[in-house]
C-alpha positions, 0 to 999 in steps of 0.5 A: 222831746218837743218839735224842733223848729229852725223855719222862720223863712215863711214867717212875717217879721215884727221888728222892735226898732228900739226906743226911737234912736237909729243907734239902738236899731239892731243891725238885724232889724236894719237888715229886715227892713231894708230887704222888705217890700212894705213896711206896716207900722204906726206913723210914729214908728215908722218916721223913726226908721223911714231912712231904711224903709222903702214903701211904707203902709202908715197906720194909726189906731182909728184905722190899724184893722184896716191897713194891717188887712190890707198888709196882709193881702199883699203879703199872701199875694207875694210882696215882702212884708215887715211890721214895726213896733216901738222898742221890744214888741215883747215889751208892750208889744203884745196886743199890736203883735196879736193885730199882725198875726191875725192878719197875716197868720205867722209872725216871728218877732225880732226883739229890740231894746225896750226903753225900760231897759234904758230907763233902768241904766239912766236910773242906776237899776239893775234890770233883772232885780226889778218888777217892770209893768206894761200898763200901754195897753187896752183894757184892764190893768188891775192885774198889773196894778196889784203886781205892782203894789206888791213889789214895791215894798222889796223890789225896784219898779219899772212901769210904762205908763198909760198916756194920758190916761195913768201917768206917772202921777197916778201910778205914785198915788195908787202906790201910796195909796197901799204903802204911804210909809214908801213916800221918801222912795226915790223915783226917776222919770224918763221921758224920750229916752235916746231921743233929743228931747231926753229928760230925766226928772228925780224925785219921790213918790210922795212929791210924784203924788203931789203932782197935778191930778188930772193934766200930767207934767210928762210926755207920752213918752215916759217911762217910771222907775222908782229905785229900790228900798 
Protein backbone atom coordinates (compact mmCIF):
# COMPACT_ATOMS: atom_id res chain seq x y z
CA UNK A 1 0.00 0.00 0.00
CA UNK A 2 1.11 3.43 -0.80
CA UNK A 3 1.72 6.29 2.01
CA UNK A 4 -1.02 7.56 3.78
CA UNK A 5 -0.85 11.08 3.91
CA UNK A 6 -3.44 13.37 6.59
CA UNK A 7 -0.72 16.36 7.01
CA UNK A 8 -2.06 19.14 5.21
CA UNK A 9 -0.98 22.00 8.14
CA UNK A 10 2.35 23.08 6.46
CA UNK A 11 0.81 23.07 2.97
CA UNK A 12 -0.20 26.76 1.38
CA UNK A 13 -3.85 26.84 0.36
CA UNK A 14 -5.18 27.67 -3.12
CA UNK A 15 -8.67 28.12 -2.51
CA UNK A 16 -11.23 28.10 -5.54
CA UNK A 17 -13.96 30.88 -4.49
CA UNK A 18 -16.50 29.85 -7.22
CA UNK A 19 -17.75 31.51 -10.05
CA UNK A 20 -17.83 35.06 -8.57
CA UNK A 21 -20.74 34.98 -6.08
CA UNK A 22 -20.32 35.03 -2.39
CA UNK A 23 -22.99 32.52 -2.11
CA UNK A 24 -20.95 29.88 -4.04
CA UNK A 25 -18.01 30.50 -1.71
CA UNK A 26 -17.70 27.18 0.28
CA UNK A 27 -17.85 27.80 4.04
CA UNK A 28 -14.35 26.26 4.03
CA UNK A 29 -12.80 28.70 1.70
CA UNK A 30 -14.53 31.23 4.03
CA UNK A 31 -12.87 29.85 6.67
CA UNK A 32 -9.22 29.78 4.74
CA UNK A 33 -9.38 33.14 3.91
CA UNK A 34 -10.34 34.89 7.03
CA UNK A 35 -7.70 33.06 8.94
CA UNK A 36 -4.80 34.16 6.75
CA UNK A 37 -2.16 36.73 6.83
CA UNK A 38 -2.26 37.65 3.10
CA UNK A 39 -4.02 36.96 0.41
CA UNK A 40 -2.46 36.40 -3.33
CA UNK A 41 -4.53 36.37 -6.20
CA UNK A 42 -5.34 38.28 -9.51
CA UNK A 43 -7.02 41.47 -8.99
CA UNK A 44 -10.37 40.25 -10.17
CA UNK A 45 -10.23 37.28 -8.04
CA UNK A 46 -9.81 39.06 -5.12
CA UNK A 47 -12.25 41.91 -5.60
CA UNK A 48 -14.89 38.85 -5.37
CA UNK A 49 -13.74 37.80 -1.78
CA UNK A 50 -12.25 41.10 -0.42
CA UNK A 51 -15.04 41.11 2.09
CA UNK A 52 -13.27 38.25 3.76
CA UNK A 53 -9.92 38.81 3.02
CA UNK A 54 -7.48 41.00 5.39
CA UNK A 55 -4.18 42.07 3.52
CA UNK A 56 -4.26 41.40 0.11
CA UNK A 57 -1.20 40.84 -2.46
CA UNK A 58 -3.11 41.86 -5.86
CA UNK A 59 -1.45 40.40 -9.02
CA UNK A 60 -2.00 40.50 -12.80
CA UNK A 61 -0.42 38.44 -15.56
CA UNK A 62 2.56 41.19 -16.47
CA UNK A 63 3.58 40.77 -12.82
CA UNK A 64 2.30 37.36 -11.17
CA UNK A 65 6.23 35.94 -11.34
CA UNK A 66 7.06 38.80 -9.19
CA UNK A 67 4.26 39.02 -6.39
CA UNK A 68 3.85 35.36 -6.10
CA UNK A 69 7.84 35.28 -5.26
CA UNK A 70 7.29 37.90 -2.89
CA UNK A 71 3.98 35.89 -1.35
CA UNK A 72 6.30 33.42 -1.14
CA UNK A 73 9.01 34.99 1.02
CA UNK A 74 6.49 35.83 3.46
CA UNK A 75 5.28 32.66 3.75
CA UNK A 76 8.79 30.83 4.47
CA UNK A 77 9.22 34.09 6.84
CA UNK A 78 6.25 32.98 9.19
CA UNK A 79 2.88 34.87 7.84
CA UNK A 80 -0.27 33.04 6.95
CA UNK A 81 -0.47 32.87 3.09
CA UNK A 82 -3.63 31.74 1.04
CA UNK A 83 -3.86 31.94 -2.67
CA UNK A 84 -7.02 32.32 -4.77
CA UNK A 85 -8.30 31.27 -7.78
CA UNK A 86 -11.55 31.70 -9.68
CA UNK A 87 -14.04 28.67 -9.30
CA UNK A 88 -12.22 25.33 -9.18
CA UNK A 89 -8.24 25.68 -9.52
CA UNK A 90 -8.81 21.89 -10.62
CA UNK A 91 -10.74 23.32 -13.55
CA UNK A 92 -8.39 25.65 -15.59
CA UNK A 93 -6.55 26.23 -12.49
CA UNK A 94 -3.94 24.23 -13.25
CA UNK A 95 -1.09 26.64 -14.69
CA UNK A 96 -1.61 29.47 -11.86
CA UNK A 97 -1.68 26.36 -9.25
CA UNK A 98 1.93 25.32 -10.78
CA UNK A 99 2.90 29.44 -10.20
CA UNK A 100 1.93 29.06 -6.32
CA UNK A 101 3.68 25.88 -6.03
CA UNK A 102 6.74 27.03 -7.08
CA UNK A 103 6.82 29.78 -5.22
CA UNK A 104 6.13 28.35 -2.08
CA UNK A 105 6.74 24.52 -2.58
CA UNK A 106 3.36 22.52 -1.02
CA UNK A 107 0.12 23.55 -1.77
CA UNK A 108 -3.19 21.95 -0.97
CA UNK A 109 -5.98 23.15 -2.96
CA UNK A 110 -9.13 23.38 -1.83
CA UNK A 111 -11.86 22.83 -4.56
CA UNK A 112 -14.69 25.20 -5.56
CA UNK A 113 -17.61 25.30 -8.07
CA UNK A 114 -16.26 25.74 -11.24
CA UNK A 115 -19.00 27.77 -13.53
CA UNK A 116 -19.16 25.00 -15.94
CA UNK A 117 -20.85 23.14 -13.48
CA UNK A 118 -23.34 25.76 -13.20
CA UNK A 119 -23.33 26.45 -17.03
CA UNK A 120 -24.27 22.57 -17.08
CA UNK A 121 -27.39 23.10 -14.56
CA UNK A 122 -28.41 26.49 -16.55
CA UNK A 123 -28.14 24.71 -19.76
CA UNK A 124 -30.19 21.48 -18.56
CA UNK A 125 -26.79 19.09 -19.09
CA UNK A 126 -25.90 16.29 -17.07
CA UNK A 127 -22.29 16.86 -15.98
CA UNK A 128 -20.98 13.68 -15.67
CA UNK A 129 -22.25 12.85 -19.29
CA UNK A 130 -20.41 15.68 -21.03
CA UNK A 131 -16.93 16.23 -22.36
CA UNK A 132 -15.78 19.54 -20.74
CA UNK A 133 -12.60 21.29 -22.01
CA UNK A 134 -10.41 24.27 -20.36
CA UNK A 135 -9.01 26.07 -23.47
CA UNK A 136 -8.23 29.40 -20.53
CA UNK A 137 -4.86 28.53 -20.49
CA UNK A 138 -1.19 29.15 -22.13
CA UNK A 139 -0.17 27.67 -24.95
CA UNK A 140 -1.28 25.16 -27.30
CA UNK A 141 -4.81 23.57 -26.96
CA UNK A 142 -4.64 21.43 -30.22
CA UNK A 143 -4.99 18.34 -27.92
CA UNK A 144 -8.11 19.61 -26.24
CA UNK A 145 -9.26 20.91 -29.48
CA UNK A 146 -9.19 17.46 -31.17
CA UNK A 147 -11.18 15.98 -27.83
CA UNK A 148 -13.54 18.00 -28.44
CA UNK A 149 -14.08 17.52 -32.20
CA UNK A 150 -14.29 13.81 -31.06
CA UNK A 151 -16.98 13.99 -28.61
CA UNK A 152 -19.34 15.96 -30.15
CA UNK A 153 -20.99 13.70 -32.35
CA UNK A 154 -22.02 11.34 -28.79
CA UNK A 155 -21.81 13.47 -26.18
CA UNK A 156 -22.76 17.03 -24.79
CA UNK A 157 -19.65 19.84 -24.52
CA UNK A 158 -18.80 21.87 -21.87
CA UNK A 159 -15.93 24.18 -23.02
CA UNK A 160 -14.24 27.27 -21.53
CA UNK A 161 -13.12 29.39 -24.05
CA UNK A 162 -10.08 31.43 -24.43
CA UNK A 163 -10.76 35.32 -24.27
CA UNK A 164 -10.48 36.83 -26.70
CA UNK A 165 -8.34 34.77 -28.46
CA UNK A 166 -11.05 31.27 -29.47
CA UNK A 167 -14.39 32.55 -28.28
CA UNK A 168 -17.27 30.88 -28.45
CA UNK A 169 -17.60 31.90 -32.31
CA UNK A 170 -14.59 29.90 -32.98
CA UNK A 171 -15.12 26.94 -31.10
CA UNK A 172 -18.81 26.55 -33.31
CA UNK A 173 -16.78 27.08 -36.37
CA UNK A 174 -13.91 24.68 -35.55
CA UNK A 175 -16.54 21.96 -34.67
CA UNK A 176 -18.18 22.22 -37.94
CA UNK A 177 -15.41 22.59 -39.53
CA UNK A 178 -15.24 18.47 -38.74
CA UNK A 179 -19.03 17.64 -38.53
CA UNK A 180 -21.07 20.34 -40.68
CA UNK A 181 -24.04 17.89 -40.35
CA UNK A 182 -23.90 19.16 -36.15
CA UNK A 183 -25.24 22.54 -37.36
CA UNK A 184 -29.00 22.40 -35.81
CA UNK A 185 -26.95 21.27 -32.23
CA UNK A 186 -28.55 23.32 -29.52
CA UNK A 187 -26.22 25.25 -27.96
CA UNK A 188 -26.27 27.76 -24.85
CA UNK A 189 -23.88 30.25 -23.95
CA UNK A 190 -23.39 31.47 -20.28
CA UNK A 191 -21.86 34.53 -19.57
CA UNK A 192 -21.34 35.89 -15.83
CA UNK A 193 -22.79 33.08 -14.57
CA UNK A 194 -24.06 33.87 -10.76
CA UNK A 195 -23.08 37.21 -11.23
CA UNK A 196 -25.57 40.25 -11.81
CA UNK A 197 -24.89 40.75 -15.44
CA UNK A 198 -25.97 36.76 -15.90
CA UNK A 199 -26.81 35.95 -19.59
CA UNK A 200 -27.74 32.90 -21.22
CA UNK A 201 -27.96 33.23 -25.03
CA UNK A 202 -29.84 29.77 -27.10
CA UNK A 203 -28.95 29.14 -30.17
CA UNK A 204 -27.15 26.60 -32.57
CA UNK A 205 -23.83 25.84 -33.70
CA UNK A 206 -24.31 26.73 -37.01
CA UNK A 207 -26.06 30.22 -36.09
CA UNK A 208 -22.98 30.44 -33.31
CA UNK A 209 -20.64 30.07 -36.55
CA UNK A 210 -22.32 32.42 -38.35
CA UNK A 211 -21.21 34.98 -35.70
CA UNK A 212 -18.60 37.83 -36.34
CA UNK A 213 -15.15 36.24 -37.09
CA UNK A 214 -13.14 38.49 -35.30
CA UNK A 215 -14.91 40.72 -32.43
CA UNK A 216 -16.74 38.32 -30.38
CA UNK A 217 -20.75 38.83 -29.16
CA UNK A 218 -19.56 37.59 -25.67
CA UNK A 219 -18.01 38.52 -22.55
CA UNK A 220 -14.77 37.20 -21.16
CA UNK A 221 -16.57 35.59 -18.82
CA UNK A 222 -18.24 32.93 -20.83
CA UNK A 223 -18.74 29.63 -20.92
CA UNK A 224 -19.87 27.00 -23.91
CA UNK A 225 -22.53 24.23 -23.74
CA UNK A 226 -23.72 22.61 -26.60
CA UNK A 227 -26.46 19.96 -25.60
CA UNK A 228 -26.23 16.55 -26.60
CA UNK A 229 -27.63 14.84 -29.81
Amino acid sequence: MGERDFDTGQRVPVVGIGPGSDDYLTVGGRRVLRTADVVVGFTTVLDCVDEHVGERLDCSYDDQTERLAEFGERVRDGESGVAVAMGDPNCSGGQFVDRVRAAVGEVRVCPGVSSTQVAAARAGVAYDEAAIESLHKRGDCAAERERLRAALPERALIVLPLPWQTMPEDIARDLLASHPEAGDRRAVVCESVTLPGETLTRTTLAELADGADGESAFSDLSVLVVQPP
